[in-house]
Structure formats: structure tokens, C-alpha cells
N, C-alpha and C positions, 0 to 999 in steps of 0.2 A: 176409895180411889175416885177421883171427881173425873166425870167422864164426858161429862155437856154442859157449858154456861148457854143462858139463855134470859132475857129479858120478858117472853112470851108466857104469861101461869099457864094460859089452858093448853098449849105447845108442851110444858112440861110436866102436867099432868097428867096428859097421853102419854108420855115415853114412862113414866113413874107407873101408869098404868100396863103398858103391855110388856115393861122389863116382870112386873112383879106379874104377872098372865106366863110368860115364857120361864118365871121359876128363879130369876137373879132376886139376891137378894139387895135393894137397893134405898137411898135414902132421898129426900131433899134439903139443899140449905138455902136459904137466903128468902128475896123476894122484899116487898115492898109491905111493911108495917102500920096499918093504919093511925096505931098510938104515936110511932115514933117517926117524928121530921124528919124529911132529908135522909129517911132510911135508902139504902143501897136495892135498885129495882133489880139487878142479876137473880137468877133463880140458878145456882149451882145442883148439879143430882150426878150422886155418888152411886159406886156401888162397892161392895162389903169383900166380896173378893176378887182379887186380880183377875184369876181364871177367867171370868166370866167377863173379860173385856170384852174378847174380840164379838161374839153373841151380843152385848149390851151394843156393841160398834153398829152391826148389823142393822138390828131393830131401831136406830137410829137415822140411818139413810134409807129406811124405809118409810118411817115415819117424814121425811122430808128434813133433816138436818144438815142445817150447811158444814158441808165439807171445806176443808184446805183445797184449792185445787194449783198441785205442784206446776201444772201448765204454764201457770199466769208468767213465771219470766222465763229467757230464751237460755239454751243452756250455759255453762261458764264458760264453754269454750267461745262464744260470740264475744264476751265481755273481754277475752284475750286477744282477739283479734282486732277490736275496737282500740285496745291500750296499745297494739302495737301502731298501729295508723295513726292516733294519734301521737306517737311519740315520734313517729319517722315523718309526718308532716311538720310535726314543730323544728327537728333537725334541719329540713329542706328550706321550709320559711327562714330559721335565722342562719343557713348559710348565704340564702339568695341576699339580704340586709347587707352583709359584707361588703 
């Protein structure tokens, strides 16, 4: 189960290190191949079972992992109030055109 992409090796050598420290059994894929061009630099790290998500989650934003952060837009209801204002001003502009 892939649990963190990551561009950074020594970033996910630390988390490869303290998931396998805290006992998950966990793997790495990817990263950048010195034989082969234009290999793909993402460093993908798995872990073996689901269980041990939420623990691998942890040790993750501990170690500094960028989170999603759900804040970033306003909730849906702003976005309904905006589509109503915008449809009730477009109504008002082309009755005033009349």
C-alpha cells in the first residue's frame, strides 16, 4: 500500500528508517537510476499492511511530511452563494439593457 511519494532520498530514507524502527513492515520503489536516463526521480514507500496505515501516517508528520491541508478552499457553501450573486446580478444587468 503506497503511503508517501517523495522526490527527497535522504527524506525517505528517514521515514523507511523509523517506520522499520516502530516495527511496519515497509518497502521503497522508485527514485532516480544512475544507469538509466531520464529515470523517474519520485521515491514512492509502501507499506505491507493496511493495518499499519494510520501508525506509518503518524511517523510521517512527525518526521515533517507534507500534509493535504483541507483549509486551503472556503467551504461549498461560499461557492453557492457566489453562483447565486452571480446569476441574480446577470438577471438584473440584462433586465436594466431592456
Amino acid at each position: 500500500m503506497l503511503i508517501y511519494e517523495t522526490q527527497d532520498p535522504a527524506f525517505a530514507a528517514s521515514v523507511i528508517d523509523a517506520l522499520e524502527r516502530a516495527g511496519i513492515d515497509c518497502y521503497r520503489t522508485g527514485g532516480l537510476i544512475a544507469e538509466v536516463p531520464y529515470s523517474d526521480s519520485t521515491i514512492c514507500i509502501h507499506i505491507r499492511d493496511a493495518a499499519d496505515r494510520l501508525n506509518a501516517n503518524e511517523i510521517l508528520i512527525k518526521l515533517g511530511a507534507v500534509t493535504d491541508d483541507t483549509d486551503r478552499f472556503p467551504p461549498k457553501w461560499v461557492f453557492v452563494v457566489l453562483a447565486f450573486v452571480a446569476v441574480a446580478l446577470a438577471f438584473w444587468i440584462t433586465s436594466e439593457w431592456k
